[in-house]
gemmi code that builds the backbone of each chain (N, CA, C; Angstrom):
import gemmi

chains = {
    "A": [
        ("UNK", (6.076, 13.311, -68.096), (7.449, 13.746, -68.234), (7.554, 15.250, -68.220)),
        ("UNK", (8.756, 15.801, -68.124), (8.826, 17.663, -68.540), (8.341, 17.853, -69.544)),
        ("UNK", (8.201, 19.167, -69.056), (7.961, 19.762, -70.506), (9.423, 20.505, -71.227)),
        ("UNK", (8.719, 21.487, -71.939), (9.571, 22.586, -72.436), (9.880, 23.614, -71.329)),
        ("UNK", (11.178, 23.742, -70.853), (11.934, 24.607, -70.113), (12.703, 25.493, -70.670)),
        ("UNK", (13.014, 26.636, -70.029), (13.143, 27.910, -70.528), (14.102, 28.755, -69.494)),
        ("UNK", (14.832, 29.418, -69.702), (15.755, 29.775, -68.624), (16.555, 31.346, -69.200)),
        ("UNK", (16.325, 32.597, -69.038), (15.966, 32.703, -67.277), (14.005, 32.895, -67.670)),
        ("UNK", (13.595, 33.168, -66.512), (12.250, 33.251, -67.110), (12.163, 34.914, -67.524)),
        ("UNK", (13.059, 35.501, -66.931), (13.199, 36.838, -66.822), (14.433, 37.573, -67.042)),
        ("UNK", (14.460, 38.666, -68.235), (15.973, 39.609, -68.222), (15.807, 40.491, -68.825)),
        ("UNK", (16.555, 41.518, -67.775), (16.597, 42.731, -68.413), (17.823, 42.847, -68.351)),
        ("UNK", (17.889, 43.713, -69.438), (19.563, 44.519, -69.763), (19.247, 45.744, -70.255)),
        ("UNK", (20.894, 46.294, -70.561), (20.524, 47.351, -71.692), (20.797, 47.569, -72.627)),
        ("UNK", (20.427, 48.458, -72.916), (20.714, 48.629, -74.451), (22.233, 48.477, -75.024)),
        ("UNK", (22.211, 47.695, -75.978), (23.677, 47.245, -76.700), (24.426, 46.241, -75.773)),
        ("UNK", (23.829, 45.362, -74.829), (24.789, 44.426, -74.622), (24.043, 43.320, -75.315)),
        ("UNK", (24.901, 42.093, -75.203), (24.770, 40.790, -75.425), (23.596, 39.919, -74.257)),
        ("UNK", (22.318, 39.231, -74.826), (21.799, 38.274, -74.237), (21.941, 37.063, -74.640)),
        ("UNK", (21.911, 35.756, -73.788), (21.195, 34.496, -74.634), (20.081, 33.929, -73.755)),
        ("UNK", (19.212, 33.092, -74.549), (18.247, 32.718, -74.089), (18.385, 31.238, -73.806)),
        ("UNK", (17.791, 30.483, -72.887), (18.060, 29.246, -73.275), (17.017, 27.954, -73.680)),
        ("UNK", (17.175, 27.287, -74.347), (15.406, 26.374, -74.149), (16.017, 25.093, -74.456)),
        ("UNK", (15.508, 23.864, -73.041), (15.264, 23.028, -73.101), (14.448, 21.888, -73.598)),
        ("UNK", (14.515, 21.108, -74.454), (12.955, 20.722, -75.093), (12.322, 19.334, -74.164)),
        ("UNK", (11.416, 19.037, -75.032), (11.360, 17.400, -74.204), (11.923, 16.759, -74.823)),
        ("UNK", (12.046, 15.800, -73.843), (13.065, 14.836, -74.470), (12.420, 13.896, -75.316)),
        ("UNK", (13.378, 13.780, -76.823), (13.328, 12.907, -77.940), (12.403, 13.450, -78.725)),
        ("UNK", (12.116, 14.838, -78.453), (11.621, 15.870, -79.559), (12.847, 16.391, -80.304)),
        ("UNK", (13.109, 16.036, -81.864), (13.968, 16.579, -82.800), (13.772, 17.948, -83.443)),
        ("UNK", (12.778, 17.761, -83.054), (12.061, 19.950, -84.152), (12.178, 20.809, -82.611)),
        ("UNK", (12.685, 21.617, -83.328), (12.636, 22.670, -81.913), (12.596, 24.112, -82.595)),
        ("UNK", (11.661, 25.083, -82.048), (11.024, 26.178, -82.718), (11.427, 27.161, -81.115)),
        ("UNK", (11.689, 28.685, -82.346), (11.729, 29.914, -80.957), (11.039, 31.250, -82.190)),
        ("UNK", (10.158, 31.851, -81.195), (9.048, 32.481, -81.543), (9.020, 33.992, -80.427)),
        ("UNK", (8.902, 34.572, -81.051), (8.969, 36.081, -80.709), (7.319, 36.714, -80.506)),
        ("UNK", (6.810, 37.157, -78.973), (5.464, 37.479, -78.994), (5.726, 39.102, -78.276)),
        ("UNK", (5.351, 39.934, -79.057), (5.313, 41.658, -78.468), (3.912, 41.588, -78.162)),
        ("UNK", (4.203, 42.442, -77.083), (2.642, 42.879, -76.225), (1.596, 43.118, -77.009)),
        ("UNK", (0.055, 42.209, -77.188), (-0.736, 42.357, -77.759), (-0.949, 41.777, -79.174)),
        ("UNK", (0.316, 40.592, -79.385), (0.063, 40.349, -80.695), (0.207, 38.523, -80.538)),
        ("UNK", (0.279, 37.925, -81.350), (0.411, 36.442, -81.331), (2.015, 36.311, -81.324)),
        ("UNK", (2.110, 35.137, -81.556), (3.381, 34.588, -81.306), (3.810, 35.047, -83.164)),
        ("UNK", (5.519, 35.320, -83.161), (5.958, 34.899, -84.444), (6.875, 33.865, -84.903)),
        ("UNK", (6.885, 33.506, -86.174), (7.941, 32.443, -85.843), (9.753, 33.493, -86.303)),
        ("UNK", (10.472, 32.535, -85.325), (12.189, 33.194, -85.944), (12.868, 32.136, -86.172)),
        ("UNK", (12.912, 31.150, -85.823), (13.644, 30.434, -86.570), (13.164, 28.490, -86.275)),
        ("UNK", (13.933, 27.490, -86.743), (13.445, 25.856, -86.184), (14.649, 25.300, -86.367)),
        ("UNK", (14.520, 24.624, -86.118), (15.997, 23.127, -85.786), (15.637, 22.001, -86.108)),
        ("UNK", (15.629, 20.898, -87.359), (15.523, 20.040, -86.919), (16.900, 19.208, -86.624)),
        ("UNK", (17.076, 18.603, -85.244), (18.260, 18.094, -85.262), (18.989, 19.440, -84.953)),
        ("UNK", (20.185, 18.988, -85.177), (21.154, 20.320, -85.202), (21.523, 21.248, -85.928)),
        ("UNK", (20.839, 21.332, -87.073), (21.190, 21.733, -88.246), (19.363, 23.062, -88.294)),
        ("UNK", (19.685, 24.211, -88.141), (18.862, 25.171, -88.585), (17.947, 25.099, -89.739)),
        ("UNK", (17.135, 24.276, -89.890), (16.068, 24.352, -91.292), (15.400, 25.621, -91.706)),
        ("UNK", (15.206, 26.524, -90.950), (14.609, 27.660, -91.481), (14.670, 28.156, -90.386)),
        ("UNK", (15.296, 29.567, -91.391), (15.848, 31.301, -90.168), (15.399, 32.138, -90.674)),
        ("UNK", (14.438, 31.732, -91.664), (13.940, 33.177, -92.370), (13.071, 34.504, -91.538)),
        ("UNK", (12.925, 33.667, -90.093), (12.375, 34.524, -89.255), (13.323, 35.623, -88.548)),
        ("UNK", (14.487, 35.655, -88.808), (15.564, 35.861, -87.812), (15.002, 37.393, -88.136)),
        ("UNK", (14.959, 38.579, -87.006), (15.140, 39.919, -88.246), (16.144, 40.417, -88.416)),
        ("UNK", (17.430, 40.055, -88.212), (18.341, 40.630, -88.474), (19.727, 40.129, -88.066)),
        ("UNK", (20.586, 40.286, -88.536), (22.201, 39.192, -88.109), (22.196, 39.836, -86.715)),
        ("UNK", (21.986, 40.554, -86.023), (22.157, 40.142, -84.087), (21.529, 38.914, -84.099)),
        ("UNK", (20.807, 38.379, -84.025), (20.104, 36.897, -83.884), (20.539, 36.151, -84.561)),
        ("UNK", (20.875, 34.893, -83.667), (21.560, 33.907, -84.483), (21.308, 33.044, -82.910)),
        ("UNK", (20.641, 31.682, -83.334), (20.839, 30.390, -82.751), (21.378, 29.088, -83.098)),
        ("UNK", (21.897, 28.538, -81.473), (22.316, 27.090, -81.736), (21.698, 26.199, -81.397)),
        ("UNK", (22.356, 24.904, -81.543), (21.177, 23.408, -81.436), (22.687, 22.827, -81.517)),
        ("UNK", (23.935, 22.556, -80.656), (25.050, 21.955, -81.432), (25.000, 20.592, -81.237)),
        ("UNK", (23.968, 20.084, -79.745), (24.056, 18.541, -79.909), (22.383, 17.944, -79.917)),
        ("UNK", (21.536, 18.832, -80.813), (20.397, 18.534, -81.488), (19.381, 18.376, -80.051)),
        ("UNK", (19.739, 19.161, -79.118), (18.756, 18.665, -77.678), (18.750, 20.351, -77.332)),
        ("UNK", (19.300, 20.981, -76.236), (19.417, 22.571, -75.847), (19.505, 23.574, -76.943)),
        ("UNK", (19.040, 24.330, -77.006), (19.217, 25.618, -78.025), (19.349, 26.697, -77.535)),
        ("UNK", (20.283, 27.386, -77.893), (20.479, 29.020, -77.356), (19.834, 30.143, -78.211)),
        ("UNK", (19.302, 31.055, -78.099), (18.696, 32.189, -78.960), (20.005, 33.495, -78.272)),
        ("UNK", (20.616, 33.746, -79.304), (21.734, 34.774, -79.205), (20.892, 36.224, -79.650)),
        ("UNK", (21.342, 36.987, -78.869), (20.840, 38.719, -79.372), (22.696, 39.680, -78.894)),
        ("UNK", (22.452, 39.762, -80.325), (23.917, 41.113, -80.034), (23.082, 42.408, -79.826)),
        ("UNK", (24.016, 43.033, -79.373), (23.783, 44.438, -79.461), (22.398, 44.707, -79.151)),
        ("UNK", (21.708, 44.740, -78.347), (20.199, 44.496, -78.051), (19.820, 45.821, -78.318)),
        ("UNK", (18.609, 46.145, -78.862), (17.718, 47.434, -78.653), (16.569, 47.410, -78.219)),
        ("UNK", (15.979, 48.324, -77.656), (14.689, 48.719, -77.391), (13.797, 47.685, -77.980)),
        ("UNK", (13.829, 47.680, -79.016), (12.351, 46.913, -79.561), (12.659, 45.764, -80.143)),
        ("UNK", (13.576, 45.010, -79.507), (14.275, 43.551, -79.137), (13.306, 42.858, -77.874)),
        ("UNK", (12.397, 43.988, -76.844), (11.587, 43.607, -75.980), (10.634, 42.668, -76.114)),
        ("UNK", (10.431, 41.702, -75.927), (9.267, 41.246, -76.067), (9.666, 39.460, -74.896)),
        ("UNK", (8.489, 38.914, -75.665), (8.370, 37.688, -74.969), (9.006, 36.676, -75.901)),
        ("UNK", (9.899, 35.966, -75.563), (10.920, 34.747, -76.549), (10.735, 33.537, -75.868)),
        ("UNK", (9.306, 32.591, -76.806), (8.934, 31.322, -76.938), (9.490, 30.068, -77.413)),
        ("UNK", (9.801, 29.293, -76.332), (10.636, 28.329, -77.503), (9.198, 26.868, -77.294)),
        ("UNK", (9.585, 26.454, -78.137), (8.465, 24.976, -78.455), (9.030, 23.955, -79.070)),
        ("UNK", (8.806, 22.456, -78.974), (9.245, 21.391, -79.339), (8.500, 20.356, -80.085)),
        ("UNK", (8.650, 19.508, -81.068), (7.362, 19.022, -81.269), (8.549, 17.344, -81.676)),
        ("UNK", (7.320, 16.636, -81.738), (8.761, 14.991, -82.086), (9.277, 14.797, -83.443)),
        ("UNK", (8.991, 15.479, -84.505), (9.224, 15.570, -85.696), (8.577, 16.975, -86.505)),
        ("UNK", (8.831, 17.356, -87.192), (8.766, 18.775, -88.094), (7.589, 18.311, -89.295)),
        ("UNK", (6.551, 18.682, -89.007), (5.241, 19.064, -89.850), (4.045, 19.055, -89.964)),
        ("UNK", (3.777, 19.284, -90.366), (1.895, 20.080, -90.363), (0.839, 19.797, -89.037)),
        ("UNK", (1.527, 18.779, -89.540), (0.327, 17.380, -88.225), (1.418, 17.564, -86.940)),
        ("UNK", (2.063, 17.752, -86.568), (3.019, 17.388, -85.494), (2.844, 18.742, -84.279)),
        ("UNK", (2.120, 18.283, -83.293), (1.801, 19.463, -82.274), (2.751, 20.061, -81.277)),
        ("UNK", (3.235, 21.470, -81.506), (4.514, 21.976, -81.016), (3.774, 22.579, -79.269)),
        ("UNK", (5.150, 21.707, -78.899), (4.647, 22.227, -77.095), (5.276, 23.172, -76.981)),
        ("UNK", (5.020, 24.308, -75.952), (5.419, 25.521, -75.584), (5.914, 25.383, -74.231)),
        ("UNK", (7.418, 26.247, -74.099), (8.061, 26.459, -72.900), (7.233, 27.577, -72.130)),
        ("UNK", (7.275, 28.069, -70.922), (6.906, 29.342, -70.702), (7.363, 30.655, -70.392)),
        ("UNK", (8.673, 30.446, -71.371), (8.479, 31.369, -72.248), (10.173, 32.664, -71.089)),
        ("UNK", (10.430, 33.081, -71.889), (11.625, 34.588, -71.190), (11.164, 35.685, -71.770)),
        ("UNK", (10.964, 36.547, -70.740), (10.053, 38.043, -70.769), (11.827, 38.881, -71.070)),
        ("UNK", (11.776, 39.504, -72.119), (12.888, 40.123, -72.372), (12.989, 41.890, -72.323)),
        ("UNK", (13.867, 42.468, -71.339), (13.199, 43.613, -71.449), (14.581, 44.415, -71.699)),
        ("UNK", (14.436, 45.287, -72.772), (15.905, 46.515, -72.575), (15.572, 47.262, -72.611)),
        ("UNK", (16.609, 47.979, -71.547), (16.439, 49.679, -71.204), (16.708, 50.344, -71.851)),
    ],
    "B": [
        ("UNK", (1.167, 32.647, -99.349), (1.490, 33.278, -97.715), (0.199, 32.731, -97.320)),
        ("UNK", (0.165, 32.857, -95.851), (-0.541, 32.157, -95.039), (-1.042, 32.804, -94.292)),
        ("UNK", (-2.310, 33.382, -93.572), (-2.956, 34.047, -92.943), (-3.758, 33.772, -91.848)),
        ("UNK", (-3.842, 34.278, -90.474), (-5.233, 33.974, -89.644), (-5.854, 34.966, -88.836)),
        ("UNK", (-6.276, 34.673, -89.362), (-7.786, 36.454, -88.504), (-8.776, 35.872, -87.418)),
        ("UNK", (-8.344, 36.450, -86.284), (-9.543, 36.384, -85.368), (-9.810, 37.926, -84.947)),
        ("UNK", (-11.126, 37.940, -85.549), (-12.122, 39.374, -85.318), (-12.715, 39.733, -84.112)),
        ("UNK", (-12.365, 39.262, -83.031), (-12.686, 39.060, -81.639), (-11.909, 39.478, -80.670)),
        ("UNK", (-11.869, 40.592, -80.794), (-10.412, 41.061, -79.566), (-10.998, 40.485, -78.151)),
        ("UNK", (-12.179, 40.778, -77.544), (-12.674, 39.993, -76.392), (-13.872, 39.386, -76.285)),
        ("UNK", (-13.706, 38.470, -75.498), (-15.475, 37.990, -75.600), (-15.748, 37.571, -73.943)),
        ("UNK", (-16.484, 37.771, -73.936), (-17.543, 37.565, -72.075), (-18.247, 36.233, -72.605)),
        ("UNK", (-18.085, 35.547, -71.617), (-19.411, 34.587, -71.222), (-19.494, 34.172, -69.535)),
        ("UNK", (-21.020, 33.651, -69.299), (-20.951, 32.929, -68.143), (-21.069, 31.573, -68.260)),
        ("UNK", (-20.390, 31.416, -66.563), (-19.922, 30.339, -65.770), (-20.927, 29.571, -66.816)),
        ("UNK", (-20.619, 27.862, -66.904), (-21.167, 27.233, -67.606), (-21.914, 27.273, -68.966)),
        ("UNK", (-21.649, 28.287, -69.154), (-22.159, 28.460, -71.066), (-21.273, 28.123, -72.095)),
        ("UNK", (-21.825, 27.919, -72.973), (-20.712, 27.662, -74.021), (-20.223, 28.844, -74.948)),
        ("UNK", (-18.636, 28.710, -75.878), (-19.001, 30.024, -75.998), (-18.136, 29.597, -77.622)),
        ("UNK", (-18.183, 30.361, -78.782), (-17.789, 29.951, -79.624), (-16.211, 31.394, -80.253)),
        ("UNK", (-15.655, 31.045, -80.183), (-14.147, 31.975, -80.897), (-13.989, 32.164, -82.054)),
        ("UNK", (-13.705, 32.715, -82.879), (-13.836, 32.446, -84.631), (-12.113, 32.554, -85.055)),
        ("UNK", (-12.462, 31.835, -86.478), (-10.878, 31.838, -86.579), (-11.408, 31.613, -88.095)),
        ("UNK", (-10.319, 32.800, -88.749), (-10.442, 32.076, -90.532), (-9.301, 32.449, -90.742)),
        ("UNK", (-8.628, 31.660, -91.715), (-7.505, 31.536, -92.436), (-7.455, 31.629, -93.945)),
        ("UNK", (-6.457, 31.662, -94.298), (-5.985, 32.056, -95.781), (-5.048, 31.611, -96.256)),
        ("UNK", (-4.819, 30.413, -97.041), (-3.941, 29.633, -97.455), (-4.044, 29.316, -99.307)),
        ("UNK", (-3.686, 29.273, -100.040), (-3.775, 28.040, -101.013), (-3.387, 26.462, -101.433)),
        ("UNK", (-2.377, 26.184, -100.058), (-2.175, 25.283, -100.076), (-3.242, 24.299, -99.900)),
        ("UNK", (-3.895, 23.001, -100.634), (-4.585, 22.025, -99.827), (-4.897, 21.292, -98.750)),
        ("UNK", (-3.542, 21.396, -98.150), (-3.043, 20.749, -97.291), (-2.568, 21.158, -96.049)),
        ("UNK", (-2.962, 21.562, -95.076), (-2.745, 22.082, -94.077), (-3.097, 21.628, -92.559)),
        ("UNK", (-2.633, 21.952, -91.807), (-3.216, 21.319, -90.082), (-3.888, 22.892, -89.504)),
        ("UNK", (-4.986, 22.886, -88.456), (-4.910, 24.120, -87.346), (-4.708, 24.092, -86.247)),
        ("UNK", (-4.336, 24.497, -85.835), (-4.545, 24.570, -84.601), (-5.062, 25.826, -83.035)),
        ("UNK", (-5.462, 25.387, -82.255), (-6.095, 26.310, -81.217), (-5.244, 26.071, -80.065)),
        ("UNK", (-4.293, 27.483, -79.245), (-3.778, 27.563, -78.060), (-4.184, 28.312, -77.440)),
        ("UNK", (-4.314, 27.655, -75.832), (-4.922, 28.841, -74.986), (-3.161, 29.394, -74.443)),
        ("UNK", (-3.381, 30.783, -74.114), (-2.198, 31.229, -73.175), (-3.027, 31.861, -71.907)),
        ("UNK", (-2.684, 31.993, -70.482), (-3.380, 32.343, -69.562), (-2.417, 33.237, -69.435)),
        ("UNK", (-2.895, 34.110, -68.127), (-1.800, 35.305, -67.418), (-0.593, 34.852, -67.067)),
        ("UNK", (-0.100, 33.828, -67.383), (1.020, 32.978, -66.405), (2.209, 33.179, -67.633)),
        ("UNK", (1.814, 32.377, -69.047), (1.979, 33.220, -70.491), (2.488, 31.567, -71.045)),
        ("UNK", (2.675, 30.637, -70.337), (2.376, 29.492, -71.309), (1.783, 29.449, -72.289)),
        ("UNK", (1.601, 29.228, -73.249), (1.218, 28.602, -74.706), (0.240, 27.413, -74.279)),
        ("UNK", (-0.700, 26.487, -74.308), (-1.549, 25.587, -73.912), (-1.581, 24.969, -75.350)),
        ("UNK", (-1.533, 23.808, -75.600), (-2.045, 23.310, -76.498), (-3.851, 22.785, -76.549)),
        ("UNK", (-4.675, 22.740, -77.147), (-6.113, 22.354, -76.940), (-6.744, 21.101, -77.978)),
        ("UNK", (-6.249, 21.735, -79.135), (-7.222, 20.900, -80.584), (-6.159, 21.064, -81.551)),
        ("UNK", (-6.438, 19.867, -82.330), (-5.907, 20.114, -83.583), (-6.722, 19.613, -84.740)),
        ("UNK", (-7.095, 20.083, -85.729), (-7.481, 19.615, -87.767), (-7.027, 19.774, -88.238)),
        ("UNK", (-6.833, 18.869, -88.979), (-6.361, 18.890, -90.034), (-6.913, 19.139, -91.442)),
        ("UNK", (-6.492, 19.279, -92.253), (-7.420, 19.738, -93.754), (-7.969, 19.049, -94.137)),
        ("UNK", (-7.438, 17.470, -94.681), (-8.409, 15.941, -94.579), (-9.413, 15.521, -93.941)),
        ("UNK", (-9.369, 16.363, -92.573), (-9.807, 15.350, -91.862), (-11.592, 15.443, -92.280)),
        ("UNK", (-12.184, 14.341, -91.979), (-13.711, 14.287, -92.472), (-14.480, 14.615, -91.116)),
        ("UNK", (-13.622, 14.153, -90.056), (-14.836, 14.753, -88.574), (-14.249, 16.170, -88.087)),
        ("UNK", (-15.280, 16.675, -87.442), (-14.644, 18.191, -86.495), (-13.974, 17.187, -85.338)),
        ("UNK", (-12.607, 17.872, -85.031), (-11.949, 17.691, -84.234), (-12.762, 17.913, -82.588)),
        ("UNK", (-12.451, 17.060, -81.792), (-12.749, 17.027, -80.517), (-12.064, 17.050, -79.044)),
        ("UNK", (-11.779, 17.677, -78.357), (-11.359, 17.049, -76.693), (-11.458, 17.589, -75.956)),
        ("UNK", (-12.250, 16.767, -75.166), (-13.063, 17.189, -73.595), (-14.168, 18.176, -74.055)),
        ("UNK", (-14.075, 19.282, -73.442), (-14.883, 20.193, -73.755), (-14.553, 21.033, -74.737)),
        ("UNK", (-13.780, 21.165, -75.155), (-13.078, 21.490, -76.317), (-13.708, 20.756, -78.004)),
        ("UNK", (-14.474, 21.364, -78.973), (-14.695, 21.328, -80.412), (-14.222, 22.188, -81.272)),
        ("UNK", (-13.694, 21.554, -82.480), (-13.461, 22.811, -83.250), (-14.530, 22.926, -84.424)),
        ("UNK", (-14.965, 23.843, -84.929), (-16.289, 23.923, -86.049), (-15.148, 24.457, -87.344)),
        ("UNK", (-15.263, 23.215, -88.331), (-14.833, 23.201, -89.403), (-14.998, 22.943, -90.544)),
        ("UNK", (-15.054, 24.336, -91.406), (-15.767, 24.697, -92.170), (-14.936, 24.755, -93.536)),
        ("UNK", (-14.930, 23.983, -94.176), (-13.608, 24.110, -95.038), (-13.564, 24.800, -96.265)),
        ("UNK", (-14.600, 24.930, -96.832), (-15.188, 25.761, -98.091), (-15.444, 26.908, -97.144)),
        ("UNK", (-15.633, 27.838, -96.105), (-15.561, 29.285, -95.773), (-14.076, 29.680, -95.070)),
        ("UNK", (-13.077, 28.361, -95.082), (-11.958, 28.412, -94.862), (-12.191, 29.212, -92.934)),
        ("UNK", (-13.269, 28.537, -92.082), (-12.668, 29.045, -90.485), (-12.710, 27.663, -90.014)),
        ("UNK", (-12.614, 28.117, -88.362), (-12.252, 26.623, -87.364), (-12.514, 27.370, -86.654)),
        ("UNK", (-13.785, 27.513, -85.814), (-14.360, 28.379, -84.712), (-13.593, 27.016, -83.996)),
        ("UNK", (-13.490, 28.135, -82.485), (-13.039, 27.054, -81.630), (-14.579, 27.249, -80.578)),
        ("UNK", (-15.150, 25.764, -80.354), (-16.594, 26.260, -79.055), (-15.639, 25.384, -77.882)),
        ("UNK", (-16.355, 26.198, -76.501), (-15.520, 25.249, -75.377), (-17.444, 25.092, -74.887)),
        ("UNK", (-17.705, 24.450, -74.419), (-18.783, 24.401, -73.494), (-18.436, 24.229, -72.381)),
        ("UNK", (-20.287, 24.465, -71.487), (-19.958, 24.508, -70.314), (-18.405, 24.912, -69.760)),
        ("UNK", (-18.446, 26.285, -70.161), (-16.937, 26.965, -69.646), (-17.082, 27.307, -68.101)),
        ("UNK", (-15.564, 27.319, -67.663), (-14.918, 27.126, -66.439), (-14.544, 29.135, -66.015)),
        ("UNK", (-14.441, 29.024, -65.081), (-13.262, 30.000, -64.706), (-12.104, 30.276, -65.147)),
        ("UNK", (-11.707, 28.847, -64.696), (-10.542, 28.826, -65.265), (-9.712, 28.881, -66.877)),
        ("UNK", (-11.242, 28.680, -67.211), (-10.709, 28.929, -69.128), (-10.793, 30.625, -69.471)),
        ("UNK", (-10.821, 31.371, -68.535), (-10.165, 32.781, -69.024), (-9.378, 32.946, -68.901)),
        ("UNK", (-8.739, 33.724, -70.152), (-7.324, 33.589, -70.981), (-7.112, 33.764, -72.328)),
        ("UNK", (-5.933, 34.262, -72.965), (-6.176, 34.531, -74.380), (-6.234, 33.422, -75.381)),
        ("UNK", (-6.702, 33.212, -76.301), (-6.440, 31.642, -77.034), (-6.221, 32.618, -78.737)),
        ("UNK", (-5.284, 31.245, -79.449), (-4.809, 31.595, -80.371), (-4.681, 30.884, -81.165)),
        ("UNK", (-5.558, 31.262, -82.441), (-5.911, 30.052, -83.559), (-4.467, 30.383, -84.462)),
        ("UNK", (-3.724, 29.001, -85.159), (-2.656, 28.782, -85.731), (-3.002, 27.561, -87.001)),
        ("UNK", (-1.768, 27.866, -87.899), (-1.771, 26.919, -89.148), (-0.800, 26.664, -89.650)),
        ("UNK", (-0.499, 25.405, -90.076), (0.962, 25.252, -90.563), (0.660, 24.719, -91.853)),
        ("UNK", (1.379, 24.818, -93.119), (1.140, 24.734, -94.551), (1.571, 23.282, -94.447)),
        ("UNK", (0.946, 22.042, -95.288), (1.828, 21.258, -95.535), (3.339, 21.401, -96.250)),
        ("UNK", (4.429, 20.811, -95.818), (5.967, 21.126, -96.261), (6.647, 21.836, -95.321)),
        ("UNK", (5.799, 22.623, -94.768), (6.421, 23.521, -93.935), (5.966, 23.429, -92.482)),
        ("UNK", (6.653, 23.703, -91.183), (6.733, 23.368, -89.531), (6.085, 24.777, -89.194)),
        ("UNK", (6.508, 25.520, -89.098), (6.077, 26.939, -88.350), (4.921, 27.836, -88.217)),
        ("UNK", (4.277, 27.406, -87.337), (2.962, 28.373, -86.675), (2.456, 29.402, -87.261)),
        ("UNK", (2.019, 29.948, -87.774), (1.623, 30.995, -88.239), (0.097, 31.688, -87.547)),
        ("UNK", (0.408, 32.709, -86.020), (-0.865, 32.697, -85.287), (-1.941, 34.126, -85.390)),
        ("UNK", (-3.066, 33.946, -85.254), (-3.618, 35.209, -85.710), (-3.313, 36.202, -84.022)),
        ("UNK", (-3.601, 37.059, -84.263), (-4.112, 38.097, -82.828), (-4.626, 37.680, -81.464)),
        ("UNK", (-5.243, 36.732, -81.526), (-5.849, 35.991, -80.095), (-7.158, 37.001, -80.035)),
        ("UNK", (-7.821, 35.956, -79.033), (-9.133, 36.356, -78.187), (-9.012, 36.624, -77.011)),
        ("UNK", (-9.501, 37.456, -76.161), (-9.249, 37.582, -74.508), (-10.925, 36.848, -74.371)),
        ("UNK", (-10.349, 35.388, -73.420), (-11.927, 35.008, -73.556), (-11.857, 35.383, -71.305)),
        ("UNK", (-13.346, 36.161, -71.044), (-13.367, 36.173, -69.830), (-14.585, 35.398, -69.354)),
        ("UNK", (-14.663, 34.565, -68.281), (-15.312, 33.938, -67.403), (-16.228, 34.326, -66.560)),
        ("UNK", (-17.167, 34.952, -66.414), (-17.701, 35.246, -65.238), (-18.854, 34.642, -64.706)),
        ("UNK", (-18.811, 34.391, -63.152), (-19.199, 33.491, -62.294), (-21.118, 33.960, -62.106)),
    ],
}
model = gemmi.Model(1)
for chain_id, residues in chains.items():
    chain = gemmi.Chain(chain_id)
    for i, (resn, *xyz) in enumerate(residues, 1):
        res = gemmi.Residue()
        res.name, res.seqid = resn, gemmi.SeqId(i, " ")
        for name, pos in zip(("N", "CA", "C"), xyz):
            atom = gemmi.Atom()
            atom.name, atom.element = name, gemmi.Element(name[0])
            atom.pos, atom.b_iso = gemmi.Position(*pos), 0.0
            res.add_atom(atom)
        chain.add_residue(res)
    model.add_chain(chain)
structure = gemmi.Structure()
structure.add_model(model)
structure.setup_entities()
């Protein structure tokens, strides 16, 4: 079946406008994870979904970021006002249920770049 | 808090050797899963292995083992008889029991040569 899809794979803007990201999961995966990777470092986590409902945003860094999940399948990763070191690589991953044991697949991923 | 260190910014091996990655973590929870992803130049995420904290065997697939050591708290990842194609960065991860989210160390640049 698909995997995790990701759309665009690529964007640049500039500084201080509005992006969104988009991620598709597989289907009849309920946990859905988006993860922030800057050049040279691992992935981080920013926020998860299970269902439609946001379980943990403690990753977010800051109110420009804010995502949806409104019919528990597509998720958008919102960035206001973008800056410079908003750049990086934005991972989204899916897994069929939320925990420990449950292996999260990876989209490949939107290279985010502002001028 | 939850931690993972890989001390290996790169490692060389040749075509068909095996080669071993290190990975230690830092948890107090009991209860935990790891896991090992390769990412290549392309920048997919790969899934490879997973252990769990219970588990009583080292995790296995294909050429893929993980060495798990639970009292020095690592999970070397060994691939044998490595490929070409397994150069690429890989990235040891852990999730706490209770909690979903990855927590990944730095990665390895593992290179291949023929």
């Amino acid at each position: 079946g698909a995997g995790v899809s990701q759309t665009p794979s690529n964007k640049v803007t500039e500084k201080g406008k509005y992006v969104e990201l988009r991620c598709d999961p597989i289907s009849g995966h309920t946990a859905l994870y988006w993860y922030r990777q800057s050049l040279g470092q691992g992935p981080e986590f920013l926020i998860y979904f299970q269902g439609t409902g946001a379980a943990d945003d403690s990753g977010l860094p800051n109110d420009r970021f804010f995502a949806v999940r409104p019919e528990g399948s597509v998720s958008t990763l919102k960035i206001q006002r973008t800056e410079r070191g908003d750049s990086a690589v934005y991972l989204c991953a899916s897994s069929l249920k939320a925990g420990s044991t449950d292996t999260q697949y990876f989209g490949p991923g939107t290279r985010l770049t502002v001028l | 808090a939850q931690k993972i260190t890989q001390t290996q910014p790169g490692m060389f091996v040749q075509e068909k050797e095996a080669v071993t990655l290190d990975c230690t973590y830092d948890t107090s929870d009991p209860s935990y899963g790891l896991f090992w992803y390769k990412q290549p130049s392309s920048g997919e995420m790969i899934f490879l292995i997973y252990q769990g904290s219970y588990d009583q065997q080292n995790a296995t697939e294909g050429r893929y083992s993980l060495n798990f050591q639970k009292a020095r708290k690592s999970a070397n990842l060994v691939i044998s008889a490595s490929q070409l194609g397994d150069s690429a960065m890989y990235f040891c991860a852990m999730v706490n029991s209770g909690y979903s989210t990855l927590t990944f160390g730095k990665g390895t640049m593992l290179l291949v040569s023929p």
